[in-house]
C-alpha positions in Angstrom: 0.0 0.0 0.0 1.0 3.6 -0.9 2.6 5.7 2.2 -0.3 8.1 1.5 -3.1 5.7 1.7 -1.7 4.9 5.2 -2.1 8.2 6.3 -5.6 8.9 5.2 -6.5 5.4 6.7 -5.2 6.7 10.0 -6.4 10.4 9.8 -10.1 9.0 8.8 -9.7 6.4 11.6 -8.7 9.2 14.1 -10.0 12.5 12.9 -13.3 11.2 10.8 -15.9 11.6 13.1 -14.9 15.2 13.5 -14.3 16.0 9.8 -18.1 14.7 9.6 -19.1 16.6 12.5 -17.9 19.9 11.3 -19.7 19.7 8.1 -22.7 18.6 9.4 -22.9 21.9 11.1 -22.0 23.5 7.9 -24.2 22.1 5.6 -27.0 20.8 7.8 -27.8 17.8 6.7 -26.1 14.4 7.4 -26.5 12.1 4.3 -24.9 15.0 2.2 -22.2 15.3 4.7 -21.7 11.5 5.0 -21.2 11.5 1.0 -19.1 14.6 1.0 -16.6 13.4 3.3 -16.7 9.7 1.2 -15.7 11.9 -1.8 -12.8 13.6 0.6 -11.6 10.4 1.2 -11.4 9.1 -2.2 -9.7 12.3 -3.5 -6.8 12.2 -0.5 -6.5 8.6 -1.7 -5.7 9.5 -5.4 -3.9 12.8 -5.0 -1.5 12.0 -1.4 0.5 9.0 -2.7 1.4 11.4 -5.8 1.6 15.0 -4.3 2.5 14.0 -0.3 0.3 14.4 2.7 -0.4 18.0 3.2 0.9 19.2 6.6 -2.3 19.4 8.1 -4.0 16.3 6.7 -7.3 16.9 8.4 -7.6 20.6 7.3 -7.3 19.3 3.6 -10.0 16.5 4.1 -12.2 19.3 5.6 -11.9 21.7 3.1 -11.9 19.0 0.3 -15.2 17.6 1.9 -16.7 21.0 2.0 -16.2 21.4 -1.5 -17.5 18.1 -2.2 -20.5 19.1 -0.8 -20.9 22.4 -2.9 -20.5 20.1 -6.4 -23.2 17.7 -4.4 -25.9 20.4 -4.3 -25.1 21.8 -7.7 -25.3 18.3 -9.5 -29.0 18.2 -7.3 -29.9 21.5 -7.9 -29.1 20.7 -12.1 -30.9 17.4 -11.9 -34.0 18.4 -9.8 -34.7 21.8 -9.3 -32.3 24.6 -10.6 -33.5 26.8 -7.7 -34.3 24.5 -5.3 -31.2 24.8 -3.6 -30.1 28.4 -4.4 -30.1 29.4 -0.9 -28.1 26.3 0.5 -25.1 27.2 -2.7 -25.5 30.9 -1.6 -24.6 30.3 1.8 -21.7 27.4 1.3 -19.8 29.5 -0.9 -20.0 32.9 0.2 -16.4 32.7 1.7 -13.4 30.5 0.6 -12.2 28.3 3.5 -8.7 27.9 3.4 -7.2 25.6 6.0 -6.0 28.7 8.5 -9.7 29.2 9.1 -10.9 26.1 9.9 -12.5 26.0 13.1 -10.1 25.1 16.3 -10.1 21.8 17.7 -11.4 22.4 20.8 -14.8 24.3 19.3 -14.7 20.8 16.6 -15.2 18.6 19.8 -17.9 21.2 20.9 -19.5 20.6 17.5 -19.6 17.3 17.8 -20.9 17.1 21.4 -23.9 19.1 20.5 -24.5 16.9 17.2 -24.7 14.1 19.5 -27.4 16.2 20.9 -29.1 16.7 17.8 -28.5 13.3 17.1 -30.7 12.5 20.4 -34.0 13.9 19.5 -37.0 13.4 21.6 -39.1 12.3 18.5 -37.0 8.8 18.8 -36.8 5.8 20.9 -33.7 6.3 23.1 -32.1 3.3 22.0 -32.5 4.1 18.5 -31.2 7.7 19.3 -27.8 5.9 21.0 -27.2 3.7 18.0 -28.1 6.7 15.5 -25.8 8.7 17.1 -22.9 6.0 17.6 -23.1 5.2 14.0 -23.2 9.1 12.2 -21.0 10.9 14.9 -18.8 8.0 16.5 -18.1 6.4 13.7 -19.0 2.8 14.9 -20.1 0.1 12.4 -23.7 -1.9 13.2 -21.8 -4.9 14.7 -19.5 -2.6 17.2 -23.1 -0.8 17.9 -24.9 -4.2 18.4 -21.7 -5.5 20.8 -22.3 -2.6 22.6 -25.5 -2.5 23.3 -26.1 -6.3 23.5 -28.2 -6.9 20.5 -27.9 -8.3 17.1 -26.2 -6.6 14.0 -29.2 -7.1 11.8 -31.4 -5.6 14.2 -29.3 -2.4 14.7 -28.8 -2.3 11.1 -33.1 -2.0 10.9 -33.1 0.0 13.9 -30.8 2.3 12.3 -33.0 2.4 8.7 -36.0 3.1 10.5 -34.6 5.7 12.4 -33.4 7.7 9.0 -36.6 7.2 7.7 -38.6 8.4 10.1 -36.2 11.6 10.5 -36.9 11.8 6.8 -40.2 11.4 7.1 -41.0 13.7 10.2 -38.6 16.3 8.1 -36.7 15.9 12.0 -33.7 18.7 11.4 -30.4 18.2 12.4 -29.5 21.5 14.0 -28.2 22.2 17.7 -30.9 22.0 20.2 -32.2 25.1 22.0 -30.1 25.1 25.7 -33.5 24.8 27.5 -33.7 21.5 25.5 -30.6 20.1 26.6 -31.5 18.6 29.9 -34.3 16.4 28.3 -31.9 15.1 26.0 -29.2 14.7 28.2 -30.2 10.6 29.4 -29.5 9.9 25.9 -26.2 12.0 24.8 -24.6 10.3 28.2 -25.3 6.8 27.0 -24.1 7.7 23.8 -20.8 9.0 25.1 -20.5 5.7 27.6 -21.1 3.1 25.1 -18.8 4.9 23.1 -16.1 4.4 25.7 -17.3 0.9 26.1 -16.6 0.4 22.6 -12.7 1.5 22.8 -12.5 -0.2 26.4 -14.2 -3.6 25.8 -14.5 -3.9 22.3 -16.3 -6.8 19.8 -13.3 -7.5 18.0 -9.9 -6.6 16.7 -6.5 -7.1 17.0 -6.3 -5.3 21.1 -7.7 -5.5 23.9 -9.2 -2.3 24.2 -8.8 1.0 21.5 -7.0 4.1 23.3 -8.0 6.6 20.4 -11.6 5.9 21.3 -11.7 5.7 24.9 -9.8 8.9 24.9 -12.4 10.5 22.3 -15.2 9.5 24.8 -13.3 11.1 27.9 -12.9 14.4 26.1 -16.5 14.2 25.6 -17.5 13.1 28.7 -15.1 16.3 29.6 -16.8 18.7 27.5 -20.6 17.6 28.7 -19.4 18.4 32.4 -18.3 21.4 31.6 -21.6 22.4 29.2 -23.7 21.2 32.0 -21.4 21.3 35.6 -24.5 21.6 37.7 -26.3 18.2 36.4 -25.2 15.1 38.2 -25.5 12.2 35.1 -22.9 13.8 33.1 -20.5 14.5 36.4 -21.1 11.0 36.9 -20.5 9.8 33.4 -17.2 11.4 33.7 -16.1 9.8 37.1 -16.8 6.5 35.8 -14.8 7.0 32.5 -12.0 8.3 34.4 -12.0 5.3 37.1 -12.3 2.4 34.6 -9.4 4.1 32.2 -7.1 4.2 35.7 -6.5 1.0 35.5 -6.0 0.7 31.9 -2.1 0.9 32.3 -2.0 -2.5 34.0 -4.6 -4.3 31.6 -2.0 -5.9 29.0 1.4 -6.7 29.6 4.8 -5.7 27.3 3.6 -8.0 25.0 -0.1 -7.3 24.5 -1.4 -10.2 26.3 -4.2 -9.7 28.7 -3.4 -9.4 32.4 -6.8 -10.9 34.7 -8.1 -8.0 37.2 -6.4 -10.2 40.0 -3.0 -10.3 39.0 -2.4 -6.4 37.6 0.4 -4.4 39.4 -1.8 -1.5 40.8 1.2 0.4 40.9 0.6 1.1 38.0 -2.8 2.2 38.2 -3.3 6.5 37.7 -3.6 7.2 41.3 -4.7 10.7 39.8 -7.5 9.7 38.1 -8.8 7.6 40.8 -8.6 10.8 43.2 -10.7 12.8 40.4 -12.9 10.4 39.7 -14.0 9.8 43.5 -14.4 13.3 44.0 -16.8 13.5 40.9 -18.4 10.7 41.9 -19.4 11.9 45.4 -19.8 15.8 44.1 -22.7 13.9 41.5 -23.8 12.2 44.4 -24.2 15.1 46.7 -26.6 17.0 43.4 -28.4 14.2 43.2 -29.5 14.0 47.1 -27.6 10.7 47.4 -30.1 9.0 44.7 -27.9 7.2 42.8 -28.4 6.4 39.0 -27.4 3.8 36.9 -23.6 5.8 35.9 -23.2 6.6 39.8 -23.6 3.2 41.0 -21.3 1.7 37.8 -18.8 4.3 39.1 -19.3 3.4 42.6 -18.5 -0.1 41.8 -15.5 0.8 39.9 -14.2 3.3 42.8 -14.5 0.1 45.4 -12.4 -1.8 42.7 -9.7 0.8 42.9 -9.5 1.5 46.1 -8.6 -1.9 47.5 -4.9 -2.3 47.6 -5.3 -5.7 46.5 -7.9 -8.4 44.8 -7.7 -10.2 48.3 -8.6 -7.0 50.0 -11.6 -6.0 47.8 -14.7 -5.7 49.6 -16.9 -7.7 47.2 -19.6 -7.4 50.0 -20.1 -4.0 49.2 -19.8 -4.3 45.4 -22.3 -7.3 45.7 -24.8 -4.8 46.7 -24.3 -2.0 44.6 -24.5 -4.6 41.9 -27.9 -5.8 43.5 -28.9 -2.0 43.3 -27.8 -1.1 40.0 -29.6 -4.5 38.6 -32.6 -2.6 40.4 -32.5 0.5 38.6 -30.8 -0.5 35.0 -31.3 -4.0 34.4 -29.0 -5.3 31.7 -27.6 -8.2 31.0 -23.6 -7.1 31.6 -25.2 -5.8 35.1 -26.7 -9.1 35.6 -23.1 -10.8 34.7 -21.8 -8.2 37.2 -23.5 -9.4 39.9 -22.8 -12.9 39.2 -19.3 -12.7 39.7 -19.6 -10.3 43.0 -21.9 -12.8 44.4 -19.3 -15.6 43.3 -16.0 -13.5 45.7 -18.7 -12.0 47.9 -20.6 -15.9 49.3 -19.4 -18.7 47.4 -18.9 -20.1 43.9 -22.4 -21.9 43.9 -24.4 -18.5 44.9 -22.2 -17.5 41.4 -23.4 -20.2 39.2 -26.9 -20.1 40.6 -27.4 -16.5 39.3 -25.4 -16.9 35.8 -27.9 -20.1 35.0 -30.9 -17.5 34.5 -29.0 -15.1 32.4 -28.7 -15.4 28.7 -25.8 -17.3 26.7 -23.1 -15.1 25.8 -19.4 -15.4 25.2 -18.5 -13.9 27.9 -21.0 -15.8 30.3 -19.1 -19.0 29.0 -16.0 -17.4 29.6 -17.4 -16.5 33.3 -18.8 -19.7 33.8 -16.0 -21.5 33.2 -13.6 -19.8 35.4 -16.0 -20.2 38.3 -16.3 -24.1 37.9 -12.7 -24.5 37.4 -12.7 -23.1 41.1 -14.5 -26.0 42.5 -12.2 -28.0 40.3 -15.1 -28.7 37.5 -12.4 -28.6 34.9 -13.9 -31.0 32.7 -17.2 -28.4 32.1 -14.7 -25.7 32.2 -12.7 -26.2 29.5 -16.4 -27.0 27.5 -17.9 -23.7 28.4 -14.5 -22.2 27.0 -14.8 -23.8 23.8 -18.2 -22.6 23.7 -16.7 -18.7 24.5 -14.3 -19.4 21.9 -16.8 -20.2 19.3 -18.3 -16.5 19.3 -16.4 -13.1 18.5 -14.0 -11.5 20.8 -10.6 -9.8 20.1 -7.0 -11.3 19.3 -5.5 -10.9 22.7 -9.1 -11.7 24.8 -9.0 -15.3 22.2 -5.7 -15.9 22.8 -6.5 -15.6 26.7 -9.3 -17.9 26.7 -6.9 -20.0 25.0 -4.3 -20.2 27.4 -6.6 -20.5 29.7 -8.1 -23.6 27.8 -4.7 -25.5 28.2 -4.1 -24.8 31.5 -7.7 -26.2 32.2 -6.8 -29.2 30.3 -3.5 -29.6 32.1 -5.1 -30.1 35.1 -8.0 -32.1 34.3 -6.1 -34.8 33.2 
């Protein structure tokens, strides 16, 4: 592959969802911006490899896509209407955009946060609004969406067509919502930016065990939101449980990739930093809520007990146990559910463990989960069965080759 194509792979990969989010805004409507920046892409493709990246590879891809769009609307205005869309051509190409005045970076991540508020609207159902708005502003394809949110792919493929036509239908615009409509959307933008961490932190597939680029995308959000709305308590909450899952990041794969088990990671070198900030947000949310805890303040509450024990040995899976029992309460789901199981398995005894995993649904995980638990009453013979079953669905490289190893070593002591 040409040097060039490399770059744009990587500068779509990184930068794409914010290329698309800044013409959005400009032109105002997605399916022209989705095509615009397709076109962008192409033309980077043919010209980079035989002119050289431009220093500011983003910049060009902007102001390529924006021109894209402008040849979009006058091939639609010749075919359809030749006044039509006068106005729309009027208003794109009033000024040249040259690269110098392209909107900063730090009002581009604005842009985006307040498309995934567009993205939210109240006329949809809130799942459909999450996927919408994971798949136009985050980038992420209808099997990462479906991994995300525990569905299929064909069904978030059909969620996602319906949603479009219905927006098209309704003639729903996508334009920034009024600031007194924020709060009502707000549910909605939060889950968008938390599955969009969970995407980067626990994702479907792929070669890694978790996508920094993403989950640092999602923080930055989850940054902006709290500083958009610092009085609410969902988006503070958001935040604190972003920034004390990523802690313990460092420690999650060792020098050579391979997955290191919660249990045996050197909390050394967890971000004692982030751990500090994130408790405070946590019990700053907790305080403007009145101490009624929601689904993201109980998720981070679990995740501050996690990092605040000085060792797996010390954990107090008591308490976990029942903010798990709590958060099943108020946000049922099945990774909740899977959640609990394992508490309940440190917190009692491996049986109460298995007893709640037999009435949830069949996953990859949950045969992944299952199995470790009956290895620890020395079941290895239905362990390493349940693994083969784990490693019969999609996970990534370094989780596969985990399960793997982890296969053998149930073997190796079966026998």
């Amino acid at each position: 592959m040409e040097p060039g194509h490399d770059v744009v792979a990587e500068t779509v990969r990184v930068e794409g969802t914010r290329i698309l989010a800044t013409l959005i805004r400009t032109v105002g409507d997605v399916q022209l911006a989705e095509d615009a920046v397709q076109e962008a892409n192409l033309a980077a493709l043919g010209a980079w490899p035989v002119t050289g990246v431009p220093p500011e590879p983003r910049a060009w891809l902007t102001v390529t896509a924006r021109r894209k769009a402008i040849d979009i609307i006058r091939r639609e205005r010749a075919r359809l209407d030749k006044e039509r869309h006068g106005t729309e051509l009027l208003e794109l190409t009033r000024t040249e955009i040259v690269p110098e005045e392209l909107v900063p970076a730090e009002v581009v991540q604005d842009d985006l946060l307040r498309l995934i508020f567009t993205c939210c609207h109240p006329a949809l159902s809130p799942p459909t609004r999450v996927a919408l708005a994971l798949r136009t502003l985050c980038g992420l394809s209808p099997a990462q969406i479906a991994g995300v949110m525990l569905t299929t792919e064909p069904a978030t493929a059909k969620r996602l067509t319906r949603a479009r036509q219905k927006i098209a239908a309704a003639r729903i615009p996508y334009r920034v919502p009024p600031e007194a409509e924020l709060p009502e959307r707000l549910p909605a933008v939060c889950g968008v930016i938390h599955s969009l961490y969970t995407s980067g932190h626990a994702p479907v597939e792929g070669q890694t065990a978790y996508d920094v680029d993403v989950c640092a995308e999602a923080i930055r959000l989850a940054e902006l939101l709290h500083e958009l709305l610092p009085d609410q308590p969902m988006p503070t909450a958001v935040l604190a449980l972003l920034l004390l899952t990523e802690a313990r990041r460092p420690a999650r794969l060792d020098a050579d990739g391979e997955v290191i088990t919660l249990d045996q990671q050197d909390r050394s070198r967890w971000d004692a930093a982030a751990i500090d900030r994130g408790i405070g947000l946590l019990n700053d949310s907790l305080l403007r809520s009145g101490r009624q805890a929601d689904a993201y303040q109980l998720q981070a509450a679990i995740a501050a007990e996690h990092d605040r024990a000085a060792s797996y040995e010390t954990t107090d899976w008591t308490e976990i146990l029942r903010l798990y029992e709590l958060l099943v309460s108020v946000a049922p789901s099945p990774a909740a559910e899977l959640g609990r199981a394992v508490a309940a398995a440190e917190a009692k005894d491996t049986a109460a463990g298995l007893a709640l995993l037999s009435e949830l649904p069949r996953s990859p995980r949950w045969h992944a989960v299952r199995a470790e638990l009956l290895a620890r009453d020395e079941r290895y013979d239905e362990a390493v069965a349940e693994l083969g079953e784990a490693l019969e669905g999609p996970s990534t490289d370094a989780e596969r080759r985990h399960r793997e190893r982890r296969l053998d070593h149930f073997r190796t002591t079966a026998t």
